[in-house]
N, C-alpha and C positions, 0 to 999 in steps of 0.2 A: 275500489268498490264503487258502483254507480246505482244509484236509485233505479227500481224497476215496477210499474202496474201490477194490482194483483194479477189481472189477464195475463200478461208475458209470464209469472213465476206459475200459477196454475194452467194454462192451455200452451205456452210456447215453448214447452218443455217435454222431459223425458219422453224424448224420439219422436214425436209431433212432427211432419213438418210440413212449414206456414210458411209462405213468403214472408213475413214480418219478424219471422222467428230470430232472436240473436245465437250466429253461429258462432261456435268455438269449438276449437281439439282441448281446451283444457277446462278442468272445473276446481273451483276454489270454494272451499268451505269455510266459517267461520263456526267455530265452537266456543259456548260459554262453558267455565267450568266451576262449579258449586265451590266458595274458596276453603269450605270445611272438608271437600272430596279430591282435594288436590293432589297430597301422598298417595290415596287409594289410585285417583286414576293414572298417576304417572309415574307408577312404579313400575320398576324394571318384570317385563314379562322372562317368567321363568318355564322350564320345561313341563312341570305339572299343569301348569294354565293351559294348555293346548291341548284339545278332546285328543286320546288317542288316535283312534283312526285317522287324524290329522296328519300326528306326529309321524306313527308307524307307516305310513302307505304314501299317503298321497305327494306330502311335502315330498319325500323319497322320489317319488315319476317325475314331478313338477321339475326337480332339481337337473336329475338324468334325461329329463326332454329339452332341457332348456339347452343343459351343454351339448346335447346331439347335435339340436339346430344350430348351434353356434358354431359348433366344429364342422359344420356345413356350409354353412355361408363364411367363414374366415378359409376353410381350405376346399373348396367346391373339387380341386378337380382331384383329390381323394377319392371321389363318388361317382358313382353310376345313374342314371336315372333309370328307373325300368317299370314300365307300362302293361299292367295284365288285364286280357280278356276275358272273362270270364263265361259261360252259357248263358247265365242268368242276365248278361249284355249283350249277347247277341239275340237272345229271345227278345230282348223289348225294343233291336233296334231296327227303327224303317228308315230302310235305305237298301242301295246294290250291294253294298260291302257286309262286312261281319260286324265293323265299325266305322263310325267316319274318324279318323284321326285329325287330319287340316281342312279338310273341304269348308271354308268358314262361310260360305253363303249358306250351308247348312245348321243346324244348328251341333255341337261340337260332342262325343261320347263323353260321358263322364266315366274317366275309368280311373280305377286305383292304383297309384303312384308312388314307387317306392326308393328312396334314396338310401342306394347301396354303396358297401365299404367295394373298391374295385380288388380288393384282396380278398373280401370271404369268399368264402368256398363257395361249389355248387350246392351242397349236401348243406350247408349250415342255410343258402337260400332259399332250397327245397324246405325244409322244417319252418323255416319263418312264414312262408306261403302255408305250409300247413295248417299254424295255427292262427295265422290271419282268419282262415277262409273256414277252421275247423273240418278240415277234411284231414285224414288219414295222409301219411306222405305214401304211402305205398300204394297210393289211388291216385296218385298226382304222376301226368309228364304235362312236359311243358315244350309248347313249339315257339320256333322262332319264326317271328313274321318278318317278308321281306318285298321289298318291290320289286314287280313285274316291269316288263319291258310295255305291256299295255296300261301301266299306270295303276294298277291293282295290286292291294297290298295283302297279302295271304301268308298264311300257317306256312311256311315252305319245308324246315326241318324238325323233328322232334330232338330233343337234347338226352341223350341216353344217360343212363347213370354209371358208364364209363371217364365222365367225367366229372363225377363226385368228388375227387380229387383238385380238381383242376380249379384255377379262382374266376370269379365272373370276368373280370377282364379279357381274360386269355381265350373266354369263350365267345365274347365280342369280335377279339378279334381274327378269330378263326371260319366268322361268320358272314357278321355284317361290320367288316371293318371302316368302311365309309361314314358310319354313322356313329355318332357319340350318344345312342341311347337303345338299349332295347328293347321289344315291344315282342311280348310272349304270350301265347295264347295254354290258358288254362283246360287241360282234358284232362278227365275225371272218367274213372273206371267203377261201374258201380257195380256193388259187389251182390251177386245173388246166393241166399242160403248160407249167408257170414264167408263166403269166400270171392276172395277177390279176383276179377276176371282181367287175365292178362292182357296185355296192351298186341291189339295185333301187329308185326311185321315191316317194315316200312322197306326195308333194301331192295334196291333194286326195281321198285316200282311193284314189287309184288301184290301191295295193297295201296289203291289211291284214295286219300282222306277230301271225304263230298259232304258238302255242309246243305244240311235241308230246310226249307223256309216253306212256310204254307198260307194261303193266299184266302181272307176270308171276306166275300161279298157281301155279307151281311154288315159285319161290322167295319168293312174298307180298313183291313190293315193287313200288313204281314207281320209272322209271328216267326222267329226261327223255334224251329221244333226241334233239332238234334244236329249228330255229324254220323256220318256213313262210311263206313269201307267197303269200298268197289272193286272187283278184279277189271286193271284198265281196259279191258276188252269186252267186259259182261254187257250184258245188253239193260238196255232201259225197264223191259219187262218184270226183269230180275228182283228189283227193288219194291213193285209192285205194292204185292204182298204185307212189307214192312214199313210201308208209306201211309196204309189201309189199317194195320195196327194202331201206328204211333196216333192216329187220331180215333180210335174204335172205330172206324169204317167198317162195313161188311167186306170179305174179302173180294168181293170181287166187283165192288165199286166201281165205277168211270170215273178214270181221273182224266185231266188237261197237265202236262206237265211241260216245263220250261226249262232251259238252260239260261243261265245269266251270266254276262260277259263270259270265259273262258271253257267255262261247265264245272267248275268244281264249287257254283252253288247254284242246287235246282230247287226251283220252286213250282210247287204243285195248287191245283184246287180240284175241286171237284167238276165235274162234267157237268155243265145246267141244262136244263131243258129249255126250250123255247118259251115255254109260260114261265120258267124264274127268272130267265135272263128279261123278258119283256120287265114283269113289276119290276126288278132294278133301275131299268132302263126309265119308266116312269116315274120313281121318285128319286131321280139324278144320282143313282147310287155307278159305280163305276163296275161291271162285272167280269174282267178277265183282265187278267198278271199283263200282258206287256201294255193294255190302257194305262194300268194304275200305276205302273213304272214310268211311263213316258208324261203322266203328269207329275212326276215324282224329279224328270229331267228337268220340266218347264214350272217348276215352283219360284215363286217370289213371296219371300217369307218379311212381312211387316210387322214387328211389336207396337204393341198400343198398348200403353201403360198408365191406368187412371192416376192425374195427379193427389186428385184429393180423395184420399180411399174412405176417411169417414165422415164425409159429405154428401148432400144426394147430388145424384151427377143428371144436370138438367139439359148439357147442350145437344138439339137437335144434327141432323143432315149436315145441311150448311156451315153451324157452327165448324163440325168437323172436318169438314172439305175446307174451308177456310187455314185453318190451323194446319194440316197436311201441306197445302197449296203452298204457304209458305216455307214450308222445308223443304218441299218439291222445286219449285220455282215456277210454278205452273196455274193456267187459272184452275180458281173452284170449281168450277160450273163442266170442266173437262174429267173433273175427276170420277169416277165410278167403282164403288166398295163392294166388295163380297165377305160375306158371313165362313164361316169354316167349322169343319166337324171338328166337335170339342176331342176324339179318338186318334182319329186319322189325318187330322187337320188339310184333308179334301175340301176342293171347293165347293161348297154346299147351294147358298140364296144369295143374288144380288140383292143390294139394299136401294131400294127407289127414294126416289129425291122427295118426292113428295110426303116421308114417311111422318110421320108424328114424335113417333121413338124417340125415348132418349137415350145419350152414347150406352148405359146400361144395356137399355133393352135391346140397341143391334148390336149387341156384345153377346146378347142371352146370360147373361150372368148378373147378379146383383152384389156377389162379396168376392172376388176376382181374388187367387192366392198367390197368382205368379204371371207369367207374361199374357197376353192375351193377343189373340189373333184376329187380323182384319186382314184379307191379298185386297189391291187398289191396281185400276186400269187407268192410265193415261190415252184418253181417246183424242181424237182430231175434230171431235162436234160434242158441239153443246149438250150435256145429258136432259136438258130441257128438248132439243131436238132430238136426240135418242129413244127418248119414251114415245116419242110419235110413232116410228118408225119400226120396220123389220129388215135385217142385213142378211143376207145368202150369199155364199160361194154355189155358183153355179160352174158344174165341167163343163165342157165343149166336147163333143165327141165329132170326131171325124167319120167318114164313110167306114173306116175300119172298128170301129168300136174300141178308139185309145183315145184318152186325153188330148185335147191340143192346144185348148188354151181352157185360162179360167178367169169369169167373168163377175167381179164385186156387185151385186145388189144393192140399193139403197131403195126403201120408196117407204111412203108411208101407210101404216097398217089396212088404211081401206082402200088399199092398190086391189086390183087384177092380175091373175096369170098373163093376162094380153100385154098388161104395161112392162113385164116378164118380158116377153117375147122381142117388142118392140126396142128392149137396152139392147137386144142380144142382136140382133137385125142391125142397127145401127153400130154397134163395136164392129163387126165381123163385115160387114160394108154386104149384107146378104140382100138379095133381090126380096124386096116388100111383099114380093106373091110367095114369100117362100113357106112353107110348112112346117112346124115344131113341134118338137115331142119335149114336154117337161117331164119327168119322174124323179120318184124318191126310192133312195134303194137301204137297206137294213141287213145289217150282216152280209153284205154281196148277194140280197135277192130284191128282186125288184116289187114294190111294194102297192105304188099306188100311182099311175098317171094324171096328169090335172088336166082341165077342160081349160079352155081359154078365159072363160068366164068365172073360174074359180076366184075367192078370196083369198088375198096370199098371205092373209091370218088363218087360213086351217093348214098350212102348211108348218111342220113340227121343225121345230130347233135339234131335235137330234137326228135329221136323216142325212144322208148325202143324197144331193141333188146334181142330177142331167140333163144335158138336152141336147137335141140333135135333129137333122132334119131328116123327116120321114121319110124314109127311102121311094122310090116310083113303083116298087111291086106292090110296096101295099097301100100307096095312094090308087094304084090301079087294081084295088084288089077284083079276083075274079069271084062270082056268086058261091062258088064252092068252096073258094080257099079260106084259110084258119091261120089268125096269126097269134102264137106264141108265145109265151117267157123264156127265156134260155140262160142257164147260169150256170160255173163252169165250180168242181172241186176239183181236189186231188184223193183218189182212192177210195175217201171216206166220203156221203153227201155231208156230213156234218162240216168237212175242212173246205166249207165255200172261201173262194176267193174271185178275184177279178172283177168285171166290171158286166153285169146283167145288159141284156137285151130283149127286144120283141122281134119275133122273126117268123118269114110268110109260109107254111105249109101249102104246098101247091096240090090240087087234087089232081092226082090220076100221075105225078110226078116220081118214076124211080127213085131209092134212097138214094143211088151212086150221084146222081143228078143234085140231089138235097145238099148232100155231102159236100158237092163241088163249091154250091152257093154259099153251103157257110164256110170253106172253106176262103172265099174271097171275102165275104162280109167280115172273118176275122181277120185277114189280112197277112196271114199263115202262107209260109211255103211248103210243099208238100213234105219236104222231112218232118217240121216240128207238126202239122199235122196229123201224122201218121202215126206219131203219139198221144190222140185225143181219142176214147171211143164215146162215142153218143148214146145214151140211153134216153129214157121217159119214166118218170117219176110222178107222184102225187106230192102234191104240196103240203108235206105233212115234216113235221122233224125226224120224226122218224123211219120215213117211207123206205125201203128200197127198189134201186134204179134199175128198169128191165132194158139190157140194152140191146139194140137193132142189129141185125143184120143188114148185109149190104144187097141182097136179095130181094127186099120186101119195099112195100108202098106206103108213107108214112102218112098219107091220108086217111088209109086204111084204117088205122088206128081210131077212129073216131073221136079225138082228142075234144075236151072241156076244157078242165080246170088245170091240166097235167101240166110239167113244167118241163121243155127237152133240155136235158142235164150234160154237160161234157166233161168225160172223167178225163183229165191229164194225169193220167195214172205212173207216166215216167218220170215227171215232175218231182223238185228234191224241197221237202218244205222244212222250215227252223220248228215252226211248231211239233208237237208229238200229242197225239190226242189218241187216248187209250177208254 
């Protein structure tokens, strides 16, 4: 027994903790005992002293859970481990899988875990899942999940109740003999009008089992919404209909739908318009399935966990760059934080150096319940240099209108498009008389040209930018001629792809002629050109494309605003846009 401050016995105590706190696994109590109350208190407890429900119930579980676990850890390999998926976890989980099982730079599914006798039956572990879960066992199959050769771990066989009989072991290892644990996914037959709707067919591929995820811009998350049975040959179309349902869509909505790794999970969303996808776009919302996957690829997930939860928490910026810095091994002054959606935990606001805030406030939280999220950049300059400045990936476009190099930006916010021009003159060793075209392109159309004299602060952080040297037709333009936008899709104008240009309509020039030029400007040989037709469009979302004949004079047209469109209509695309 050691003398202790009132402080230490009131504040360093019961789960407090303080740096000063004294730690211990053990606690020692001292009791006085009134010496008139001695017989009362230390007489033998008998079976009426204990409240019933004590006696009859609980003590009863307490006992039989205790030697469960015991008989588990003294003979473990008696047991099975076995792992269930259930909807209600693949609904809430974001990621490409149905679950993440080991992926541990993710953060890990919590699924429920059941330590089986490797002799019970299938039939006695079907009933114990039933009343786990409180479902009917006659609404329950259960599939076996197994890995793929591309690293994907999926539902692969459903376990029939041909083998009711048979004990989980035996069904192990008839299965997934390699592994010493099972991991089974829960499907659930749900019953319409009190009758239960049978489990459709699996042999032979008759019915393939497609799990559906749905894609929501507003709120930046995926949601698994169900699973599907497909005929393996039906069409996309097919599904439509009950994709438009399971969210009350009108039936005949526009959707965007996706296949993700193999295709037996697709994810859909809705068809935006050009005015919802812009407001997304403006308040850094992310609006279409393969962005919000491929930042889903490129996550770096950092916990920051306030030490002192019932304190006010005062350290600024630097404080916290400091403290990181050294578990990083890195300076402070390189480090740069961003904020996260408390939902989707998307990257939302960097935090500037100069903020005032405290760790609360660029937390956005004041009473944090569980881990809390900050992603941090490791840069190569000083984020006191960084707030000076604007950074651009500029393309290089060649004569043919393809990539050929790409050229880093650095300058400081009250640079010039000219001082643009001049990195790019100097990387590329181009003659000082030369000519540039800067642009920003947006969904693969071209948006907005800059002047030499522009500031290269009105230039936006979400466009991709180009540049290229102005071709001689249209530095030589003739008093008649008209140059251009030209942007290329497949089939649909909405599935733009590739990479936009300006291009010279010559007056009084046959199309067969137009043809040839862009033909060379793209850099096409005449087979894969003979798959491209040309139209003329209005720059609208929803215009559609009139397309030319090889007859006609394309000056004729008396072209404005119009944009000359190239359908690569033999083209084979991953997207499906319906």
């Amino acid at each position: 027994i050691i003398p202790v401050t009132d402080k230490e016995v009131l504040e360093d105590n019961y789960g407090i903790e303080t740096p000063n706190a004294i730690s211990s696994t053990n606690v020692y109590m001292l009791i006085y005992i009134r010496e008139s109350d001695i017989d009362f208190v230390l007489s033998p407890i008998l079976d009426e002293d204990i409240p019933k429900h004590l006696r009859e119930k609980r003590f009863d579980e307490e006992k039989a859970l205790y030697e469960r676990e015991k008989k588990e850890t003294d003979e473990p390999y008696l047991y099975l481990s076995i792992k269930i998926v259930t909807p209600a976890i693949f609904e809430r989980y974001q990621g490409f899988d149905l679950v993440n099982f080991k992926e541990r730079q993710y953060p890990l599914s919590e699924l429920p875990q059941f330590k089986v006798l490797k002799s019970e039956t299938y039939e006695a572990f079907k009933a114990m899942i039933s009343q786990k879960f409180e479902i009917p066992v006659e609404q329950i199959r259960l599939w076996i999940f197994v890995k793929r050769q591309n690293r994907t771990i999926r539902p692969d066989t459903p376990i029939s109740d041909d083998f009711l009989d048979e004990t989980i072991e035996i069904i192990r290892k008839k299965t997934v003999r390699r592994y010493n644990e099972l991991k089974l996914y829960l499907e659930v037959a749900k019953p319409i009008n009190g009758k239960v709707i049978l489990f459709p067919p699996t042999e032979c591929n008759s019915n393939v089992l497609v799990f559906i995820k749905y894609f929501s811009p507003d709120t930046q998350s995926i949601v698994g919404l169900c699973h599907l049975y497909v005929q393996p040959l039906g069409k996309v179309g097919d599904i439509i209909p009950i994709l438009c349902e399971k969210k009350n869509f009108p039936p005949h909505t526009p959707l965007k739908i996706y296949e993700i790794q193999n295709g037996d999970i697709i994810c859909f969303q809705k068809a935006l318009t050009e005015k919802e996808i812009q407001e997304h776009t403006v308040v850094g919302r992310i609006h279409d399935i393969p962005t919000f996957y491929e930042s889903l690829s490129m996550r770096i997930i950092i916990l920051f966990k306030p030490k002192y939860i019932n304190r006010e928490q005062k350290p600024e910026f630097m404080m916290v760059a400091n403290r990181v810095a050294i578990f990083l091994n890195t300076d402070p002054l390189k480090l740069r934080f961003s904020t996260a959606h408390q939902t989707s935990n998307a990257h939302k606001t960097v935090i500037k150096r100069t903020t005032t805030q405290t760790l609360s406030e660029m937390l956005q939280t004041t009473n944090p319940t569980g881990s809390v999220l900050l992603y941090y950049e490791m840069l190569d300059i000083s984020i006191v240099e960084l707030e000076t400045k604007k950074f651009f990936k500029v393309y290089w476009l060649g004569t043919t209108v393809k990539e050929e190099d790409v050229i880093d930006i650095c300058l400081p916010k009250t640079a010039i498009v000219n001082q643009i021009f001049q990195i790019i003159i100097n990387k590329l060793a181009l003659k000082h008389t030369s000519r540039i075209r800067l642009y920003d392109v947006l969904r693969h159309k071209l948006q907005k040209e800059y002047d030499i004299s522009d500031p290269i602060d009105e230039i936006e952080e979400n466009m991709t930018l180009y540049a290229e040297e102005i071709p001689q037709d249209e530095i030589k333009l003739g008093t008649k001629d008209k140059v251009i936008r030209v942007f290329h899709f497949a089939k649909e104008p909405l599935c733009a792809h590739g990479i936009p240009f300006k291009f010279v309509i010559k007056a009084g020039e046959p199309f067969s002629m137009t043809k040839l030029r862009l033909k060379l400007r793209l850099g096409m040989n005449e087979k894969d050109f003979s798959k491209v037709k040309v139209a003329v469009m209005q720059d609208l979302s929803y215009a559609k494309p009139q397309y030319i004949d090889d007859n006609v004079i394309l000056s004729d047209y008396e072209l404005t605003d119009e944009l000359l469109s190239l359908d690569h209509f033999a083209s084979q695309k991953l997207e499906i846009a319906v």
